[in-house]
PDB file of N, H, CA, C and O in Angstrom:
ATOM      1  N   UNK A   1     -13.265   0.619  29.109  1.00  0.00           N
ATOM      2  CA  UNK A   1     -14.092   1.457  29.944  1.00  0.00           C
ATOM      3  C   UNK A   1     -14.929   2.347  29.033  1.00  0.00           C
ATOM      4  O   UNK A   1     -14.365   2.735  28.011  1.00  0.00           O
ATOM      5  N   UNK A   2     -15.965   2.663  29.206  1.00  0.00           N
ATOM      6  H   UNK A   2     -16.424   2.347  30.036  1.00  0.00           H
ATOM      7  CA  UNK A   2     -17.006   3.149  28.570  1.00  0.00           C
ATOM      8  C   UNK A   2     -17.750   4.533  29.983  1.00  0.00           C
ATOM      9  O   UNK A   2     -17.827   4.548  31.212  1.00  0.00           O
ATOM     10  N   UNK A   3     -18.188   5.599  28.715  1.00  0.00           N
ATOM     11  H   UNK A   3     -18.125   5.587  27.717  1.00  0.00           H
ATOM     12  CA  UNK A   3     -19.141   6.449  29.872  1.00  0.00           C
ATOM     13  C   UNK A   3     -20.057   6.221  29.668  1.00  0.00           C
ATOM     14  O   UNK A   3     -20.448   5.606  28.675  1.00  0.00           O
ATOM     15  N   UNK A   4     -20.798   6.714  30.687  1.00  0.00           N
ATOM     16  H   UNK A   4     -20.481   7.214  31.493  1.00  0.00           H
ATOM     17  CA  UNK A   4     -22.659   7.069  30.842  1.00  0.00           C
ATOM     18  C   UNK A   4     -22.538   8.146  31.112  1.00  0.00           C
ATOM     19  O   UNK A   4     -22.222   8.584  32.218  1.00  0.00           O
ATOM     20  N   UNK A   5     -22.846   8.951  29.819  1.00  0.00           N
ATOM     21  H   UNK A   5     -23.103   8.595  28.920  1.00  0.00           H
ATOM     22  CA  UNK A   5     -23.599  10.557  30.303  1.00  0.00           C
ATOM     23  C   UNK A   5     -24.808  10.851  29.519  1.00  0.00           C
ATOM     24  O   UNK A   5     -24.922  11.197  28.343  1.00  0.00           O
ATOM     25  N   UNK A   6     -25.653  10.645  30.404  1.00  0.00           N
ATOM     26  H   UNK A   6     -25.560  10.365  31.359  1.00  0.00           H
ATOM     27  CA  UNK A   6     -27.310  10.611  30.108  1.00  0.00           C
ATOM     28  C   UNK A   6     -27.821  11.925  29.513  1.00  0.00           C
ATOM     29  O   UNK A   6     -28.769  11.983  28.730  1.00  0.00           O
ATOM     30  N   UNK A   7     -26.939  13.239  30.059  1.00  0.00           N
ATOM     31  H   UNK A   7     -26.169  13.192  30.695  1.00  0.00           H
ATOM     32  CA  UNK A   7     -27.477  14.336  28.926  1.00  0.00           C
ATOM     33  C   UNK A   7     -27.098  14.036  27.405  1.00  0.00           C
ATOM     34  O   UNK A   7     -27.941  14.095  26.510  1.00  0.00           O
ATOM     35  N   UNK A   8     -25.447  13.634  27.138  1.00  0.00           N
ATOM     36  H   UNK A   8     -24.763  13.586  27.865  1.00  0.00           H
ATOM     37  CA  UNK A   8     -25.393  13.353  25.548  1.00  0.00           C
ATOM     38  C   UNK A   8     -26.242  12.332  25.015  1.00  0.00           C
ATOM     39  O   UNK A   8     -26.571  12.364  23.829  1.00  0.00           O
ATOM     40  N   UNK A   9     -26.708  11.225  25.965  1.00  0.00           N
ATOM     41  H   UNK A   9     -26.440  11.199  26.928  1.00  0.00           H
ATOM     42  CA  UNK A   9     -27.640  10.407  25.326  1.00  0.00           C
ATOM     43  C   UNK A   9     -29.226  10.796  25.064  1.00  0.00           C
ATOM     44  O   UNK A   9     -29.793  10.449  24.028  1.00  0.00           O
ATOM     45  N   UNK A  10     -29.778  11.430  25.936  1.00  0.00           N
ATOM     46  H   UNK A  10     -29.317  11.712  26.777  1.00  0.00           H
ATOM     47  CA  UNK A  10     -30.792  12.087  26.105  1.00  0.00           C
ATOM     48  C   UNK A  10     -30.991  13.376  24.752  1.00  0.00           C
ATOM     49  O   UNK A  10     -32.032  13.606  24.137  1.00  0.00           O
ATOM     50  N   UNK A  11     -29.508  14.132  24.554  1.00  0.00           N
ATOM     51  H   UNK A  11     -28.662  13.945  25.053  1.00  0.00           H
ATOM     52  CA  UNK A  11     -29.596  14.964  23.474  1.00  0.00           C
ATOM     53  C   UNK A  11     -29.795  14.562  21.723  1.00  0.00           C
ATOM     54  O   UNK A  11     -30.363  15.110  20.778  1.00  0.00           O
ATOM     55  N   UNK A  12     -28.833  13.054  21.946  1.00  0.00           N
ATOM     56  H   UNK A  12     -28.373  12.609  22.714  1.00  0.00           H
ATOM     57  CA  UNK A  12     -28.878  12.308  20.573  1.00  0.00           C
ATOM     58  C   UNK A  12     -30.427  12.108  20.264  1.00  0.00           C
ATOM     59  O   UNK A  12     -30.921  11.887  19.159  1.00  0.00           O
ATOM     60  N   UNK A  13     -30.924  12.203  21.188  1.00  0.00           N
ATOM     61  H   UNK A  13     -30.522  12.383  22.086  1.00  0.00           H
ATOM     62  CA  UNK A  13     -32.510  11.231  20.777  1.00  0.00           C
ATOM     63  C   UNK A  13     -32.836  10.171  21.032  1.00  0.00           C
ATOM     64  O   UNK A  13     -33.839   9.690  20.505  1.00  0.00           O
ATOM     65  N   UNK A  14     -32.281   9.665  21.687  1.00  0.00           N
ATOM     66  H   UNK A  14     -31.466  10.056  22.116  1.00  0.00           H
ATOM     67  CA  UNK A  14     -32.581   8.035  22.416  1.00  0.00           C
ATOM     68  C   UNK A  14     -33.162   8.708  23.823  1.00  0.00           C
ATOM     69  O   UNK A  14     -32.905   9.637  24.589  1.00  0.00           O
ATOM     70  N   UNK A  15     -34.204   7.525  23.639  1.00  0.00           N
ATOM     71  H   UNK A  15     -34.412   6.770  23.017  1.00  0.00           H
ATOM     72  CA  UNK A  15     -34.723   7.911  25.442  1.00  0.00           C
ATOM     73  C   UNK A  15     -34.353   7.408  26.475  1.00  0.00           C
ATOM     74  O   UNK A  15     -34.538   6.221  26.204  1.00  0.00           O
ATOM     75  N   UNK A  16     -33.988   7.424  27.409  1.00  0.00           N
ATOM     76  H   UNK A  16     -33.837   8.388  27.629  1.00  0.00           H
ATOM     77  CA  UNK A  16     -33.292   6.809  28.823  1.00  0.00           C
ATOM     78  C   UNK A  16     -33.776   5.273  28.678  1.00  0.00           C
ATOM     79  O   UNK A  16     -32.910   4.416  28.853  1.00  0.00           O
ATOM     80  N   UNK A  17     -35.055   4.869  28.381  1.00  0.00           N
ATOM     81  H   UNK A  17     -35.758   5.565  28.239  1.00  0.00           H
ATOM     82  CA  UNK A  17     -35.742   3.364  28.459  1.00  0.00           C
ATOM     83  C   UNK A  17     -35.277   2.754  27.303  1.00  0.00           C
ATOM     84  O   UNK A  17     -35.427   1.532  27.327  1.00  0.00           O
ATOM     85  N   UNK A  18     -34.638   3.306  26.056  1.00  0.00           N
ATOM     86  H   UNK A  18     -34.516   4.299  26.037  1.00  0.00           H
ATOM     87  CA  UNK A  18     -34.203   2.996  25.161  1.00  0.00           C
ATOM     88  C   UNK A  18     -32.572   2.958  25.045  1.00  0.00           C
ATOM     89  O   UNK A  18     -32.010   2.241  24.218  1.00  0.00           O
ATOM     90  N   UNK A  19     -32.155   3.460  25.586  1.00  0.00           N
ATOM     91  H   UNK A  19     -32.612   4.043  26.258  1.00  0.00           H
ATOM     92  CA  UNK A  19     -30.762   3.161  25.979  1.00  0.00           C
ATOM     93  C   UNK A  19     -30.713   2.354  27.238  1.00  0.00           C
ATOM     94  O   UNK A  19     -29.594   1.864  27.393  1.00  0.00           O
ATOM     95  N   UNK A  20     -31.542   2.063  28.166  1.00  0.00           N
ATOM     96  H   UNK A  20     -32.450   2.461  28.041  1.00  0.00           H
ATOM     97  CA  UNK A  20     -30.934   1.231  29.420  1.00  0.00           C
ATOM     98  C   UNK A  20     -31.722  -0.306  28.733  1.00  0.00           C
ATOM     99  O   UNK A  20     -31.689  -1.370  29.350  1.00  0.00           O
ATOM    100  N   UNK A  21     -32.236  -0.181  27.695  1.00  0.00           N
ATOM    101  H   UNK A  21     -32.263   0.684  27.194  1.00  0.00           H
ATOM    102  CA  UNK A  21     -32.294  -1.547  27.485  1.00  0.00           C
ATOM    103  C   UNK A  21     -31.383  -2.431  26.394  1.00  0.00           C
ATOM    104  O   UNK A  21     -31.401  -3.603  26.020  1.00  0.00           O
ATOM    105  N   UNK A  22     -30.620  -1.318  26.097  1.00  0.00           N
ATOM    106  H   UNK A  22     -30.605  -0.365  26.400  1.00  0.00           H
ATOM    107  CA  UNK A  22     -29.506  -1.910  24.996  1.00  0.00           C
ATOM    108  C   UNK A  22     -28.696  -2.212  26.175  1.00  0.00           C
ATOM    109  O   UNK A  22     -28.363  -3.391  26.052  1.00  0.00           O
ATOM    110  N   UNK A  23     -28.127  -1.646  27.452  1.00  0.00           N
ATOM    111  H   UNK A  23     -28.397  -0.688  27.551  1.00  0.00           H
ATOM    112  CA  UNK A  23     -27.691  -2.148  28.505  1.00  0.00           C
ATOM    113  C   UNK A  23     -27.977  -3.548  28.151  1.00  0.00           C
ATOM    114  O   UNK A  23     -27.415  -4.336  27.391  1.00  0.00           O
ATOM    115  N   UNK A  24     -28.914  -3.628  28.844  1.00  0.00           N
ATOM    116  H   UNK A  24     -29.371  -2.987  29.462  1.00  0.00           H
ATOM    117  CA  UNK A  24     -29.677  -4.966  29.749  1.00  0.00           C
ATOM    118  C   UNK A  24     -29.237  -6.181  28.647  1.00  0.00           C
ATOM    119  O   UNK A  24     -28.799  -7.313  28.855  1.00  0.00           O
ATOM    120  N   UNK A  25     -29.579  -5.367  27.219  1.00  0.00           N
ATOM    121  H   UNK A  25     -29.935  -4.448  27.050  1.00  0.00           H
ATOM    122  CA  UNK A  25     -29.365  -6.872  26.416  1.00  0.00           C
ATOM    123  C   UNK A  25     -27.835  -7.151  26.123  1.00  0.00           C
ATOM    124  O   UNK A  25     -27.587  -8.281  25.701  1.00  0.00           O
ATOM    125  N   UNK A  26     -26.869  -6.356  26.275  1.00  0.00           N
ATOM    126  H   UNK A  26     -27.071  -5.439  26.619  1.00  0.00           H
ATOM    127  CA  UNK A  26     -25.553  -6.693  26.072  1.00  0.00           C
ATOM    128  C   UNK A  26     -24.663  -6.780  27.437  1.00  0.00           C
ATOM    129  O   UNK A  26     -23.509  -7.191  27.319  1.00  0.00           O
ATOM    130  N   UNK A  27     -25.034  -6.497  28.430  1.00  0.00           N
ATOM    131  H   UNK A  27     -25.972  -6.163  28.526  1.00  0.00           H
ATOM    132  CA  UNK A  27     -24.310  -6.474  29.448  1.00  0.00           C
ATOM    133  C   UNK A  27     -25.108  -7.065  31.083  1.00  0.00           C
ATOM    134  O   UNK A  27     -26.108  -6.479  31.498  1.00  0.00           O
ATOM    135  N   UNK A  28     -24.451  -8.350  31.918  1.00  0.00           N
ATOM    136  H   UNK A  28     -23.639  -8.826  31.581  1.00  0.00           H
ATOM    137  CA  UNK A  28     -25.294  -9.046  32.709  1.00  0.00           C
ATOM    138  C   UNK A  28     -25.225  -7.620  34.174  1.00  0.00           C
ATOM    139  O   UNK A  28     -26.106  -7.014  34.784  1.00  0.00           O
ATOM    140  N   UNK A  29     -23.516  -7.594  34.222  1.00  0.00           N
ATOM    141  H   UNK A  29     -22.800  -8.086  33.726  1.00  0.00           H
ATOM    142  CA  UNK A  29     -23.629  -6.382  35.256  1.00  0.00           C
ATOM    143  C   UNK A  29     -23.067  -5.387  34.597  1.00  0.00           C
ATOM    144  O   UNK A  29     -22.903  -5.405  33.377  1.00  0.00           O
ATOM    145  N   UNK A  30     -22.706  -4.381  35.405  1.00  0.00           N
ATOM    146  H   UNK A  30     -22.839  -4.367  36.396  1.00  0.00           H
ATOM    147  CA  UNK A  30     -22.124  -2.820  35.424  1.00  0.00           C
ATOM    148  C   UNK A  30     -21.735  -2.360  36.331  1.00  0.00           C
ATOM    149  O   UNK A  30     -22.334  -2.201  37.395  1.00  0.00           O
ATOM    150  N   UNK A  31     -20.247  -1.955  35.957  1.00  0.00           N
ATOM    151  H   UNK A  31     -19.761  -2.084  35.093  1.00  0.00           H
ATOM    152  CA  UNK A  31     -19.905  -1.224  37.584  1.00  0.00           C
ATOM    153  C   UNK A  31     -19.395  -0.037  37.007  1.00  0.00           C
ATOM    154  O   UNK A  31     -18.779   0.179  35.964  1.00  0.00           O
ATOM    155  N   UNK A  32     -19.888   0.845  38.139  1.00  0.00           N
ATOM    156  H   UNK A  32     -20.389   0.669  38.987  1.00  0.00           H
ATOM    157  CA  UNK A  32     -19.680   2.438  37.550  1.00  0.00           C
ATOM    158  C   UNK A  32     -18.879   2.736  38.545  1.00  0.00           C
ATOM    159  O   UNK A  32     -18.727   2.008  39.526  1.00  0.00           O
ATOM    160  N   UNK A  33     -18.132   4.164  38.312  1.00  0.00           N
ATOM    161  H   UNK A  33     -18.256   4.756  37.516  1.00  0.00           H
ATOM    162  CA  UNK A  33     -17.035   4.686  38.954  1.00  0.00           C
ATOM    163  C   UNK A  33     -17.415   4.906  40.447  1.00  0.00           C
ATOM    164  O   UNK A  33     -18.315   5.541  39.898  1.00  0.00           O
ATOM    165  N   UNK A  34     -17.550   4.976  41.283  1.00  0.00           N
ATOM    166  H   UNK A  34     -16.819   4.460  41.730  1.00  0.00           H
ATOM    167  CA  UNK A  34     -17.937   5.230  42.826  1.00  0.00           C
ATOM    168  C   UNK A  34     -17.435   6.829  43.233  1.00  0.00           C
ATOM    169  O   UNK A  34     -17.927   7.839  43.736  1.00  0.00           O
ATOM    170  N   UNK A  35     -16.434   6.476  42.806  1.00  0.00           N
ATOM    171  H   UNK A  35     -16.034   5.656  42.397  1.00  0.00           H
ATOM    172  CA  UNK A  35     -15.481   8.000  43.817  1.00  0.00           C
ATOM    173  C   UNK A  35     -14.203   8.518  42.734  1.00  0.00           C
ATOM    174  O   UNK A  35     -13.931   7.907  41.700  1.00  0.00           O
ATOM    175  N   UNK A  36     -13.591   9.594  43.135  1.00  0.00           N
ATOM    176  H   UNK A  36     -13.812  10.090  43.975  1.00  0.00           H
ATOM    177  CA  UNK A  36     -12.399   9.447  42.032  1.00  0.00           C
ATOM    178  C   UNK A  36     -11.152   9.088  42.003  1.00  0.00           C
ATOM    179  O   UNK A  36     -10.313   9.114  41.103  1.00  0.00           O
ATOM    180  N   UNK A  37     -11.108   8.581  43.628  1.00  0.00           N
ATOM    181  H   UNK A  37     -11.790   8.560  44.359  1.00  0.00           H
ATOM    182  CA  UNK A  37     -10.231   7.562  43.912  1.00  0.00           C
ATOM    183  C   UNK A  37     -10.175   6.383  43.107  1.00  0.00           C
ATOM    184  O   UNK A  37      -9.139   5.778  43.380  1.00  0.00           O
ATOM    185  N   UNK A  38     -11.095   5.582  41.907  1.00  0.00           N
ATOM    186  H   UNK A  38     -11.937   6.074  41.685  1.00  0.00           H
ATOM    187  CA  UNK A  38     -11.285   4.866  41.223  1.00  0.00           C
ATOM    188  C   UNK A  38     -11.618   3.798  41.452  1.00  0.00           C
ATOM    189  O   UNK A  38     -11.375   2.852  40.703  1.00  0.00           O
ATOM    190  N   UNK A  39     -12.443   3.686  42.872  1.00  0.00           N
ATOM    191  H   UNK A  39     -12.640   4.454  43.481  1.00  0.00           H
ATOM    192  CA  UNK A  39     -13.906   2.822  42.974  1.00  0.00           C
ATOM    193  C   UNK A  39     -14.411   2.765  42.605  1.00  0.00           C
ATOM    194  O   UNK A  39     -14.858   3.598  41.816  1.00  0.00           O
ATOM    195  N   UNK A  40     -14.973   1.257  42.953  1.00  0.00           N
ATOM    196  H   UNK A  40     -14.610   0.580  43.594  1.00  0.00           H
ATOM    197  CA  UNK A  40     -16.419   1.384  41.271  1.00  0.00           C
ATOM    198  C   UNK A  40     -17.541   0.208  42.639  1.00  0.00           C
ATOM    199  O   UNK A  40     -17.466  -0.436  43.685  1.00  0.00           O
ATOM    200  N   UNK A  41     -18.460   0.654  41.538  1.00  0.00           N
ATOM    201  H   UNK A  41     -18.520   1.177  40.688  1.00  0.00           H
ATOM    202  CA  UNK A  41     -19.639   0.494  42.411  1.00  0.00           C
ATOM    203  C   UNK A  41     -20.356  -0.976  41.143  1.00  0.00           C
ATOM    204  O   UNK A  41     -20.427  -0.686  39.949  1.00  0.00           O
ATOM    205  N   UNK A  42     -20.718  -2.138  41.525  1.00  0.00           N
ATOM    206  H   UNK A  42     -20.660  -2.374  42.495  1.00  0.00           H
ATOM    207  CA  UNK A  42     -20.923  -3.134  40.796  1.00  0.00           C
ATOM    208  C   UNK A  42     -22.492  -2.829  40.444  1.00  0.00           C
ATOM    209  O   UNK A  42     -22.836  -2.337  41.519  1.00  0.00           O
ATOM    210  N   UNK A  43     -23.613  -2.810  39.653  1.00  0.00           N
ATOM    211  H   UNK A  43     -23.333  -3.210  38.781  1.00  0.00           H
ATOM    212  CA  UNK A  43     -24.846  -2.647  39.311  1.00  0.00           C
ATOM    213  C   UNK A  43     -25.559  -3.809  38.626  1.00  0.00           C
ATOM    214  O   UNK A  43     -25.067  -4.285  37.603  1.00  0.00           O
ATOM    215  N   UNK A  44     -26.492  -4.205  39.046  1.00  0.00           N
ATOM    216  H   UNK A  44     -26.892  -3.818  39.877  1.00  0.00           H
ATOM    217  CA  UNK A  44     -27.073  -4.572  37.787  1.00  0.00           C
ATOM    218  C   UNK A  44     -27.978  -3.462  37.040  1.00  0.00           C
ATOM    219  O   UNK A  44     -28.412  -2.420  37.531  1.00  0.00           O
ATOM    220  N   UNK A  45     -28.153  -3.958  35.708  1.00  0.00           N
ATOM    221  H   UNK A  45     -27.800  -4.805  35.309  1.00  0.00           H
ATOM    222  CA  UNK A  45     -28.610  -2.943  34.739  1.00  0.00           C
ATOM    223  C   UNK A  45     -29.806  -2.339  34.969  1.00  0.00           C
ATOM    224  O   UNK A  45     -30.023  -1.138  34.809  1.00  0.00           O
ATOM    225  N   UNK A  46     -30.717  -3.294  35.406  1.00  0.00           N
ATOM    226  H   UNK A  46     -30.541  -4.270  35.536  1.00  0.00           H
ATOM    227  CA  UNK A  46     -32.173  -3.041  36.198  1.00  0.00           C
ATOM    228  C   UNK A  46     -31.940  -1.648  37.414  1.00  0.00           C
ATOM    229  O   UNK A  46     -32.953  -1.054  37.782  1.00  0.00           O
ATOM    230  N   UNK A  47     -30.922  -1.334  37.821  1.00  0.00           N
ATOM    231  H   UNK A  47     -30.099  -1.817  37.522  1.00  0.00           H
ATOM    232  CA  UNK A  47     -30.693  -0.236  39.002  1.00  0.00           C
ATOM    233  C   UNK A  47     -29.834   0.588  38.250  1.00  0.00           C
ATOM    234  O   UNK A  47     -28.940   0.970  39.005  1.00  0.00           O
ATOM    235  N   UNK A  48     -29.669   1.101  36.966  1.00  0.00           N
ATOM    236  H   UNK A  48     -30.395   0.791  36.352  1.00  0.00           H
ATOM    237  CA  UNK A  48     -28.895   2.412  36.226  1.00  0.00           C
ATOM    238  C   UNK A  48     -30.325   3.110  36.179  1.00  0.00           C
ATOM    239  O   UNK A  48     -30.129   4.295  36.449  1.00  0.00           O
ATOM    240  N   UNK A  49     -31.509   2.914  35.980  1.00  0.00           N
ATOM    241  H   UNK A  49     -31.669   1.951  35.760  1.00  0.00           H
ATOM    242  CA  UNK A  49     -32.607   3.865  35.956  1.00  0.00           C
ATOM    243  C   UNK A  49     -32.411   5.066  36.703  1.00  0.00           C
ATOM    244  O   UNK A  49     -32.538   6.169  36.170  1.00  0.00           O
ATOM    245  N   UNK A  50     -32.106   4.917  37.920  1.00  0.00           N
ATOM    246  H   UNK A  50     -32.003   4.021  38.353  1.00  0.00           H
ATOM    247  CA  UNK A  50     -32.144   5.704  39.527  1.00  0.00           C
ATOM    248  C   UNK A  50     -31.180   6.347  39.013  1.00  0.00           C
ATOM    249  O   UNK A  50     -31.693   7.338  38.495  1.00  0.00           O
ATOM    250  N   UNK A  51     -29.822   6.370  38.813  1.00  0.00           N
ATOM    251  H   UNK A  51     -29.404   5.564  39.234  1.00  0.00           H
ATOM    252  CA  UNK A  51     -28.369   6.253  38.446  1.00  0.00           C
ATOM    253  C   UNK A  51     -28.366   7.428  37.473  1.00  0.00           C
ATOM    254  O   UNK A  51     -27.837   8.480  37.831  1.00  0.00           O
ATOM    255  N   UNK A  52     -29.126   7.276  35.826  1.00  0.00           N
ATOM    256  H   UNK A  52     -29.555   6.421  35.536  1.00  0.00           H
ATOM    257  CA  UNK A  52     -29.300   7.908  35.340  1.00  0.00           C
ATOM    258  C   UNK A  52     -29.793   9.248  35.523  1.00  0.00           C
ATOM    259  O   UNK A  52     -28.921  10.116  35.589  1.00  0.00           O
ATOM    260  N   UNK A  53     -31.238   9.688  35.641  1.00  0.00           N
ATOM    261  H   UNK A  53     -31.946   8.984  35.588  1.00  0.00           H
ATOM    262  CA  UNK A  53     -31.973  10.303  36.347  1.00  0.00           C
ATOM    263  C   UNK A  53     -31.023  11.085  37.390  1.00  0.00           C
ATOM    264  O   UNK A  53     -31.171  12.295  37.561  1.00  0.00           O
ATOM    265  N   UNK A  54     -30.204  10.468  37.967  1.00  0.00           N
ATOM    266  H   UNK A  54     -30.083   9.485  37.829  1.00  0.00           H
ATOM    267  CA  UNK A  54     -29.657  11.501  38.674  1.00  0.00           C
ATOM    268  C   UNK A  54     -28.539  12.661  38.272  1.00  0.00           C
ATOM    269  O   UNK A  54     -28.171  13.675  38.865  1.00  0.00           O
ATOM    270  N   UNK A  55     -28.243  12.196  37.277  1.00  0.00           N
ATOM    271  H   UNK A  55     -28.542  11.372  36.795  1.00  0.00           H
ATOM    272  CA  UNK A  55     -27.000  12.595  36.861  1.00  0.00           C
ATOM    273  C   UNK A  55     -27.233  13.226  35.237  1.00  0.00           C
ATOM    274  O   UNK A  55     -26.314  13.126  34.425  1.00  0.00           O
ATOM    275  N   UNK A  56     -28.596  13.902  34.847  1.00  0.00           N
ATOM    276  H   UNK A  56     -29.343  13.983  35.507  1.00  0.00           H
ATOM    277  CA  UNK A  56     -28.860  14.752  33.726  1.00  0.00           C
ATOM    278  C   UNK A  56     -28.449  15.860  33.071  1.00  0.00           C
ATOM    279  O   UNK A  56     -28.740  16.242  31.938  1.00  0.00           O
ATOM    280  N   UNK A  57     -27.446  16.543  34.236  1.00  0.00           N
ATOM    281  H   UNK A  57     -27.209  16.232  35.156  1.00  0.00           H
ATOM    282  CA  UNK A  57     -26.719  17.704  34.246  1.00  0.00           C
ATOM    283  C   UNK A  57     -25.752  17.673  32.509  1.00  0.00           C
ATOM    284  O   UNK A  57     -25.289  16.655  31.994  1.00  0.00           O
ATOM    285  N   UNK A  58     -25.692  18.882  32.018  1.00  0.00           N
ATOM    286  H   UNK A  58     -26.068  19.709  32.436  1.00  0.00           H
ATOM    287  CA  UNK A  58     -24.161  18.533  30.747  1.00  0.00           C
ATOM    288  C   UNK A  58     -22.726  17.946  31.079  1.00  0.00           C
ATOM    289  O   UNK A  58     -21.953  17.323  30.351  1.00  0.00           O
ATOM    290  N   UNK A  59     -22.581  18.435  32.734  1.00  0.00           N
ATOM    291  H   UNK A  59     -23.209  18.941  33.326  1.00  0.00           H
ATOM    292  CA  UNK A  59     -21.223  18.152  33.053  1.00  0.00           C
ATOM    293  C   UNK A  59     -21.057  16.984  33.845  1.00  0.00           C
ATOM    294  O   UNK A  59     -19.932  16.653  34.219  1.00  0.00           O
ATOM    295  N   UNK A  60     -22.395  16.121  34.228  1.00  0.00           N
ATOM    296  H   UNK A  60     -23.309  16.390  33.924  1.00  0.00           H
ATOM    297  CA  UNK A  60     -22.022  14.633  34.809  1.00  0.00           C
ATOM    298  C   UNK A  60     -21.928  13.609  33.562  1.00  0.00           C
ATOM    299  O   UNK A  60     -22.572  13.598  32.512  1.00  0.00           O
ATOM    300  N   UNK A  61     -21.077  12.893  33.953  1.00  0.00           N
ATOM    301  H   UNK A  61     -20.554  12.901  34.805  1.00  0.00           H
ATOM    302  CA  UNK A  61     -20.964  11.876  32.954  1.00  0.00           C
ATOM    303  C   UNK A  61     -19.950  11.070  33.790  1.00  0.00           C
ATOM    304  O   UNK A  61     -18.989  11.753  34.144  1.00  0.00           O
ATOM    305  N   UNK A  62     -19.929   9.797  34.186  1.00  0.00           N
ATOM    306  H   UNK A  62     -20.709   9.242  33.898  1.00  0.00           H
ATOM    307  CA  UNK A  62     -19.796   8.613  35.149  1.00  0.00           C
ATOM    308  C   UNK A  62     -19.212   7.541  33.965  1.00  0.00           C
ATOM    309  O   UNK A  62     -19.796   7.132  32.961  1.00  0.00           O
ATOM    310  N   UNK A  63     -17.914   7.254  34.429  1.00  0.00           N
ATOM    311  H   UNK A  63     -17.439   7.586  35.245  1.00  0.00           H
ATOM    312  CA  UNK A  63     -16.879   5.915  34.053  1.00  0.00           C
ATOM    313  C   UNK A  63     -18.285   4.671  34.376  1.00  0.00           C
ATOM    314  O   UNK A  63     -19.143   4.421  35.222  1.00  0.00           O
ATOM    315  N   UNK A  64     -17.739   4.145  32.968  1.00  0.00           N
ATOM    316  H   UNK A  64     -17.042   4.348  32.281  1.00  0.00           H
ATOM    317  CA  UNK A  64     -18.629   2.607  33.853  1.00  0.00           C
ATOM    318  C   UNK A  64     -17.943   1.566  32.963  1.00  0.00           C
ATOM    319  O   UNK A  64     -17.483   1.754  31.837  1.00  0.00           O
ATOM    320  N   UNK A  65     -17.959   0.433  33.673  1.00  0.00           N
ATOM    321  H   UNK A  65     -18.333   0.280  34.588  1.00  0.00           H
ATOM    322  CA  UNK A  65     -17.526  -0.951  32.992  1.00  0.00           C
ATOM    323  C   UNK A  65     -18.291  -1.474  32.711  1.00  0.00           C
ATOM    324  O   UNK A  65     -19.136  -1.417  33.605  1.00  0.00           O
ATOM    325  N   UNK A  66     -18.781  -2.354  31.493  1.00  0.00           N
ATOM    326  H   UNK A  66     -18.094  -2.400  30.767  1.00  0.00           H
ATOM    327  CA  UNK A  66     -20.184  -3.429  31.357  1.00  0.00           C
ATOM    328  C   UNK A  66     -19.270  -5.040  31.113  1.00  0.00           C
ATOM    329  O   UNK A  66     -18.237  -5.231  30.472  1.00  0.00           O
ATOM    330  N   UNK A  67     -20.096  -5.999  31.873  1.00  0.00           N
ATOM    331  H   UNK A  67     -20.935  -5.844  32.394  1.00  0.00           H
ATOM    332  CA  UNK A  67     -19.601  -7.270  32.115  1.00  0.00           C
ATOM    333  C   UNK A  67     -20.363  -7.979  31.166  1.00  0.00           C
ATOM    334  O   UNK A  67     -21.510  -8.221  31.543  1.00  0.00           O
ATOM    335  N   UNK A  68     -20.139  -8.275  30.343  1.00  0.00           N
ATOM    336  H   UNK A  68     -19.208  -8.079  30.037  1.00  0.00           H
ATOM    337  CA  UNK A  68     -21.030  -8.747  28.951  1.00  0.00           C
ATOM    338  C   UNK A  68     -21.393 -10.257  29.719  1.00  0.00           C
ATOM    339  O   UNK A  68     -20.768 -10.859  30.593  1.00  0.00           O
ATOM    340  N   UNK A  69     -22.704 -10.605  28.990  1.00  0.00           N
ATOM    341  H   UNK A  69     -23.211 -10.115  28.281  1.00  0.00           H
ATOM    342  CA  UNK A  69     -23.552 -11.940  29.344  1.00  0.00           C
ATOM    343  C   UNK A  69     -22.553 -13.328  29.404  1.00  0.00           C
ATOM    344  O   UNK A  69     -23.041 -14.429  29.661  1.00  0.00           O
TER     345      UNK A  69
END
């Protein structure tokens, strides 16, 4: 299991279009945490844009699984 938290990525210096495309090239889907009951929500990589963006805050940062190609 791996996170997505788009402020530490955003702070390193990678830009959101530059990190969701290292996604895209290593991973076909993604399922991120849903609830904290430990649902997960299945994605393709093309729909973390929205995902991201929402969640810029320091203190969001979202469980996600990547399903490699």
């Amino acid at each position: 299991m791996n996170e997505l938290w788009p402020y530490g990525i955003l702070r390193s210096g990678m830009s959101r279009d530059d990190y969701l495309d290292v996604l895209r090239s290593v991973f076909a889907r993604i399922a991120v945490a849903e609830d904290p009951e430990g649902g997960f929500l299945e994605l393709d990589p093309a729909a973390l844009a929205s995902l991201f963006d929402a969640n810029t805050k320091p203190e969001r940062a979202l469980a996600m699984i990547g399903i490699p190609r």
